[in-house]
C-alpha positions as CSV (number, residue, x, y, z in Angstrom):
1,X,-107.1,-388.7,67.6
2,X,-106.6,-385.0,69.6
3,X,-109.6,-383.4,70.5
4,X,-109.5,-380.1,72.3
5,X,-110.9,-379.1,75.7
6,X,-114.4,-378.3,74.6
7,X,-116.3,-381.5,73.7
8,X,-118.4,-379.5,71.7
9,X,-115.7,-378.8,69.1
10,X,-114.3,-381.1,67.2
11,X,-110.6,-381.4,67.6
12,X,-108.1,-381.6,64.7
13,X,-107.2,-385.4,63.6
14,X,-103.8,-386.3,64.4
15,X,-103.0,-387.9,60.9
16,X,-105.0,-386.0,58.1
17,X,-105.6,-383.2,60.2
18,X,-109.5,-383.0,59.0
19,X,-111.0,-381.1,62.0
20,X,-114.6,-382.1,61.7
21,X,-114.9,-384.8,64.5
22,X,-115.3,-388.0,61.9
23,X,-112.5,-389.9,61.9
24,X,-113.2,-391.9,65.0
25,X,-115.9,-393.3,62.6
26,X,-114.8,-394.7,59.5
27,X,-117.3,-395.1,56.6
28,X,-118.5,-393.6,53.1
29,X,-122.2,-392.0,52.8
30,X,-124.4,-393.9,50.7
31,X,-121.2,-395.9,50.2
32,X,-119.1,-394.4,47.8
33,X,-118.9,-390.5,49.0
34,X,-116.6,-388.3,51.4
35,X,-115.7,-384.5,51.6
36,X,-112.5,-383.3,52.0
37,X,-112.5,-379.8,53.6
38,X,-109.0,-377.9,52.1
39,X,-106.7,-376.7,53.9
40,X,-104.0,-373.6,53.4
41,X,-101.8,-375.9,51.2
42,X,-104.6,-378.3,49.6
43,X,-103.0,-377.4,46.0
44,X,-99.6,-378.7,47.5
45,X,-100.8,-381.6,49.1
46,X,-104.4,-382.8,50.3
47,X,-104.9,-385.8,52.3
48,X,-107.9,-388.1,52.0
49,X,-109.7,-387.9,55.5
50,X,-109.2,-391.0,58.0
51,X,-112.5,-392.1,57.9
52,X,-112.4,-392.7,54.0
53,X,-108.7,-393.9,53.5
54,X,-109.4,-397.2,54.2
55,X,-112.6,-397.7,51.6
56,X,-110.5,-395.2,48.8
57,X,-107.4,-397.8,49.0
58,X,-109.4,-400.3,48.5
59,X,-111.3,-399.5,45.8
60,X,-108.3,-398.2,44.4
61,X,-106.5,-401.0,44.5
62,X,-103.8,-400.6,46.8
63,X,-102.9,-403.9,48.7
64,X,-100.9,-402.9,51.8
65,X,-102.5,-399.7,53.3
66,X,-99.1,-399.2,55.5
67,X,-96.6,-399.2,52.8
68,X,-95.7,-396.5,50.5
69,X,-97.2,-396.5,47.3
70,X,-98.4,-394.8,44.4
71,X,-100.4,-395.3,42.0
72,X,-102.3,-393.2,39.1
73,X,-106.1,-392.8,39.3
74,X,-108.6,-390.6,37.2
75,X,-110.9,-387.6,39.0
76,X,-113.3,-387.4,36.3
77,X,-115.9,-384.3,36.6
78,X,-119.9,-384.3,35.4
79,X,-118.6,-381.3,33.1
80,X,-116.5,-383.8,30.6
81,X,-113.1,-383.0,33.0
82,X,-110.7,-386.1,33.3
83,X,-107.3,-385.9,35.1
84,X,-105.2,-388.4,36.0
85,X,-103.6,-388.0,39.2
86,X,-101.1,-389.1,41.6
87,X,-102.2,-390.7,44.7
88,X,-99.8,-391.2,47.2
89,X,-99.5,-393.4,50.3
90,X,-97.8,-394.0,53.3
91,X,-97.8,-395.9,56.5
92,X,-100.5,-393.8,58.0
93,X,-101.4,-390.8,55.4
94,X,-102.9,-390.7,51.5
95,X,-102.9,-388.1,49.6
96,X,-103.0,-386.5,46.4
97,X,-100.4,-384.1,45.3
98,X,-99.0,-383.2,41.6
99,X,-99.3,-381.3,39.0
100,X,-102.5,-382.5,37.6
101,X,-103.9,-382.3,40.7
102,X,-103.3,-378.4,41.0
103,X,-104.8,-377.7,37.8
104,X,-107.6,-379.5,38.7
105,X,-108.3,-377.2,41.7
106,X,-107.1,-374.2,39.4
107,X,-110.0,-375.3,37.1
108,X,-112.6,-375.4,39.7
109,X,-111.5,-372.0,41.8
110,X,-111.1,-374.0,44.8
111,X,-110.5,-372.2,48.2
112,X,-109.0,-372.5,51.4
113,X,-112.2,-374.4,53.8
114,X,-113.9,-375.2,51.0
115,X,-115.5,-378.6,51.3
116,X,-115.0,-381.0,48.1
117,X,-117.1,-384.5,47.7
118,X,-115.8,-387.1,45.9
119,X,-117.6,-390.3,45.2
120,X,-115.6,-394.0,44.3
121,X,-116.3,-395.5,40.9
122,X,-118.7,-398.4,40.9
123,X,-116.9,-401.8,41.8
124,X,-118.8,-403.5,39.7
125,X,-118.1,-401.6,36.6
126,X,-113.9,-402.9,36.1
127,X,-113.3,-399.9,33.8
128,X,-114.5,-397.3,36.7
129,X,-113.4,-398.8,39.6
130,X,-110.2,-396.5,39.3
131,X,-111.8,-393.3,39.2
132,X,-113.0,-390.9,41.8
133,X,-115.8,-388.6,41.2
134,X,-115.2,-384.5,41.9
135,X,-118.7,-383.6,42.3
136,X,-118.5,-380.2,41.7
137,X,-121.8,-378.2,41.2
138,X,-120.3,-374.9,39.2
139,X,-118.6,-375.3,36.1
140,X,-115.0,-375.1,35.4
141,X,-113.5,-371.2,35.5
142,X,-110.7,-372.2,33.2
143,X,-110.5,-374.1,30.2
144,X,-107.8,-376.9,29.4
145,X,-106.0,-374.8,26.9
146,X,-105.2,-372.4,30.0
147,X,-102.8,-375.2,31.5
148,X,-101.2,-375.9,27.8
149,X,-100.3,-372.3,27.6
150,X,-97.0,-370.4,29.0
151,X,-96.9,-369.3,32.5
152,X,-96.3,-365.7,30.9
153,X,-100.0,-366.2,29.4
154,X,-101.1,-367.4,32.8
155,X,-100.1,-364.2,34.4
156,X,-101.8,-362.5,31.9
157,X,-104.9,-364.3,31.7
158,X,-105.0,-364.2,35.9
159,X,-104.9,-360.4,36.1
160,X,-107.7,-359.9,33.5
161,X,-110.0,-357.2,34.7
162,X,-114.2,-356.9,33.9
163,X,-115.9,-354.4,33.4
164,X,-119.9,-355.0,33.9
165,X,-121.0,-357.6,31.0
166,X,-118.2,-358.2,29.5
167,X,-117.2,-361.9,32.3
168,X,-116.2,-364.8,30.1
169,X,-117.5,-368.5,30.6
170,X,-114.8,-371.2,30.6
171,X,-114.9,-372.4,27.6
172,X,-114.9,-368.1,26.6
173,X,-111.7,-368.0,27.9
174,X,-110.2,-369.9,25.1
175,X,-110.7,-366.8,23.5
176,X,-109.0,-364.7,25.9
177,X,-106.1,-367.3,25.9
178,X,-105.6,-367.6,21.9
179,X,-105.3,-363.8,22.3
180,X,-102.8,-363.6,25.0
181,X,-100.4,-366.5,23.0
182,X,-101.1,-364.2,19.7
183,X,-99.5,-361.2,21.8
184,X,-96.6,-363.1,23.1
185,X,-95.6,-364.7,20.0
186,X,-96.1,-361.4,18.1
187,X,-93.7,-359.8,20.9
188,X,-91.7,-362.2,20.2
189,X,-91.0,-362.4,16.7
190,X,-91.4,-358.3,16.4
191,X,-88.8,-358.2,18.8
192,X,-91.3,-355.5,20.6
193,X,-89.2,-353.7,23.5
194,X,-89.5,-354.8,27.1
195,X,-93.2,-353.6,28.7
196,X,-93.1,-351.2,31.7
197,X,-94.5,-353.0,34.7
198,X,-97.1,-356.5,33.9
199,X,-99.8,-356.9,31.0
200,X,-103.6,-356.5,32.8
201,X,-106.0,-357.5,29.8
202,X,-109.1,-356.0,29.7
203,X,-112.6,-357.5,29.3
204,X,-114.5,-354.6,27.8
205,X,-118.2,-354.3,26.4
206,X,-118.6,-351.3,24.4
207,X,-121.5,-349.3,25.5
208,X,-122.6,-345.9,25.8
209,X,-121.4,-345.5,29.2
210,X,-117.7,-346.2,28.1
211,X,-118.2,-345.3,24.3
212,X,-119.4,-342.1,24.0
213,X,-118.9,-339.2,21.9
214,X,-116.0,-340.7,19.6
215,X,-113.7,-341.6,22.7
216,X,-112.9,-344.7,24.2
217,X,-112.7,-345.1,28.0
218,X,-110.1,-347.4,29.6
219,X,-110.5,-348.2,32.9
220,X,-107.5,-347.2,35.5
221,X,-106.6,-351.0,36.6
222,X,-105.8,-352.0,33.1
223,X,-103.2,-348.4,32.8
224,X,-100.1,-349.6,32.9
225,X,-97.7,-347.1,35.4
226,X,-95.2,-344.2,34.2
227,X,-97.5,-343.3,30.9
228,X,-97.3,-339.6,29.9
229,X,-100.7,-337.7,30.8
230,X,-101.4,-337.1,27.4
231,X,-99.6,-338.8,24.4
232,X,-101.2,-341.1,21.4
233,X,-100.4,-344.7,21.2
234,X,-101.0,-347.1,18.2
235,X,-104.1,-349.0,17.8
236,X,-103.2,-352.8,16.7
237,X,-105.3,-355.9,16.0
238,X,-103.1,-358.3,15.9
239,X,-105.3,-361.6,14.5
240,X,-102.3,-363.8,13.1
241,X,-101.7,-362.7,9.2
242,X,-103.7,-359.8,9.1
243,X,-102.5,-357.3,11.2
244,X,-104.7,-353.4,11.6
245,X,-102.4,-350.7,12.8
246,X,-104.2,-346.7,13.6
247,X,-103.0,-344.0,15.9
248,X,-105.3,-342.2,18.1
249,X,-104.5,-339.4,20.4
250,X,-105.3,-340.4,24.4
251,X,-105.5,-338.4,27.6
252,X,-105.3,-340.1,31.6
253,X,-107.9,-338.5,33.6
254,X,-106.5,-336.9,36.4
255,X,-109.6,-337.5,38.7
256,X,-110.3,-341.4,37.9
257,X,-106.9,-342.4,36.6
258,X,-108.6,-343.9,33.3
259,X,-107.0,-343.2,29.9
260,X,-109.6,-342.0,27.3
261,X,-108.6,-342.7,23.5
262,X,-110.0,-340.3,21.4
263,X,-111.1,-341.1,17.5
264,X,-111.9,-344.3,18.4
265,X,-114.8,-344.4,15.7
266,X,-112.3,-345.5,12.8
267,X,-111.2,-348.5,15.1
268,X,-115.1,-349.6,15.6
269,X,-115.2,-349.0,11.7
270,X,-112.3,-351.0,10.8
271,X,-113.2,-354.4,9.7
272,X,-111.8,-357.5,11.3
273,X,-112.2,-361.3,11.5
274,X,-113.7,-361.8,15.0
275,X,-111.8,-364.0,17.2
276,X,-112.4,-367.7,16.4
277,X,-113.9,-367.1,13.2
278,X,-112.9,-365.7,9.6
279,X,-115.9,-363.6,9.5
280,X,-115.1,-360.5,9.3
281,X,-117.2,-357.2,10.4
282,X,-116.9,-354.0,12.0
283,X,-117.2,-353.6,15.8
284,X,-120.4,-352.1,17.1
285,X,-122.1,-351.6,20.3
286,X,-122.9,-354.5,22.9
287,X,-119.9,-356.5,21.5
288,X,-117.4,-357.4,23.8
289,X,-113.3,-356.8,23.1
290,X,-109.8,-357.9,24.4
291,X,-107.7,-355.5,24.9
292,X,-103.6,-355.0,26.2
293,X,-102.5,-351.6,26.8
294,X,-97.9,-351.6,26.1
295,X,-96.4,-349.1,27.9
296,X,-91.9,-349.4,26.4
297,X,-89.5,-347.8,24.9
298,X,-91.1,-348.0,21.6
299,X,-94.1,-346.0,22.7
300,X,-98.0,-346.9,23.8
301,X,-99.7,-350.0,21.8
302,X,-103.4,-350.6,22.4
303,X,-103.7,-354.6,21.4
304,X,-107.2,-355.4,21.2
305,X,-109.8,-357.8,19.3
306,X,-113.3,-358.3,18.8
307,X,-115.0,-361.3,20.8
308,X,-117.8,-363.5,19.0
């Protein structure tokens, strides 16, 4: 170990590089736990801390602890979360490091210094001695769907800007996701022309406050760049089958930057199937929406949809 001149810091460990003074001291608390505080790169790589390697390769099978090896375990979350992972190991390191193992942190908005525990399955259960425990208090921020989807939906679905009430939960966010495939495979099949500058979707509950007085307001971040001041764009909902195309005239404030889409009342009156159901109603206030704004060749499109 490498400790550094003041004794009452803990110096940085010479093989897992866990800087919190406990790897001269190998054990587990209550015998099956550890943290693992992240580091820049933990999505790349993150090594198990030297005061739990030993106990995790054990319990994990492994039978030399200085040869390299891998084997495939599960991480296994209290919210219903199972991945099965790579763990890797070498003469004097373990780690974990793969793809599963980024979308697990993806999931769980994990950060840089943030501290993670784990706990070892029970050894006397056989069918849970090869899973580790994530004990993670908050629930997921991103549902499965989100790491079956393109990396063009990712992008789109990472950008998404909130405005005040309209956050999703996780398992929300399928929504947003179904939404964001539906525009991409409409793009694609429409042959719609190239977007100026990247898709931010818009998480919008209508209120008076951003409703008002026949006009929609649009918030700046979600206006995509080199839009004409004042112009009209179309209005599509886009739910698969049933497509709802208006035209409303729009102006880009030139104090705040937001666009405000005029006879918006005949898009609130239009009736729609929500997304995820075949109900279909018109929007009204307190609902939350989707929407894209397209900015190409073709012109402006406002994509939206109504969330349950």
């Amino acid at each position: 170990m490498s400790y550094s001149d003041d004794e009452s810091l803990p110096g940085e460990c010479d093989w897992c590089h866990d800087d919190r003074g406990l790897c001269d001291r190998p054990h587990l608390d209550e015998d099956r736990c550890f943290s693992i505080k992240l580091k820049e790169t933990f999505d790349v790589e993150t090594l198990i801390p030297c005061h739990a390697r030993r106990y995790v390769l054990e319990r994990m099978g492994f039978e030399d602890h200085e040869s390299m090896e891998t084997k495939k375990i599960h991480l296994r979350t209290h919210h219903g979360m199972d991945f099965e992972v790579n763990l890797y190991n070498s003469e004097s390191v373990t780690l974990f490091g793969c793809k599963k193992w980024e979308a697990l942190c993806r999931m769980y908005g994990f950060h840089e210094d943030m501290l993670v525990t784990m706990a070892l399955g029970d050894p006397e259960i056989e069918q849970d001695n090869m899973d580790i425990w994530v004990l993670v208090d908050t629930p997921p921020i991103l549902p499965l769907s989100y790491f079956h989807s393109s990396k063009n939906v990712w992008k789109m679905v990472d950008k998404t800007h909130y405005t005040n009430g309209s956050e999703l939960t996780y398992q929300e966010k399928n929504h947003l996701i179904a939404f964001c495939t539906d525009l991409e495979n409409y793009n694609i099949y429409n042959q719609t022309p190239q977007h100026y500058g990247q898709y931010v979707p818009l998480g919008h509950m209508l209120n008076y406050g951003n409703y008002h007085g026949d006009t929609l307001r649009i918030p700046m971040d979600c206006v995509p760049h080199l839009m004409y001041q004042n112009g009209s764009l179309d209005v599509l909902n886009i739910h698969p089958g049933h497509p709802t195309n208006l035209n409303c005239p729009y102006q880009i404030s030139k104090r705040s930057g937001d666009m405000l889409i005029k006879e918006w009342k005949k898009c609130m009156d239009s009736r729609k199937e929500v997304l995820g159901s075949k109900r279909k109603r018109s929007a009204r206030i307190e609902d939350r929406m989707i929407s894209i704004l397209h900015n190409g060749e073709s012109g402006s499109i406002l994509f939206y949809a109504i969330l349950p």
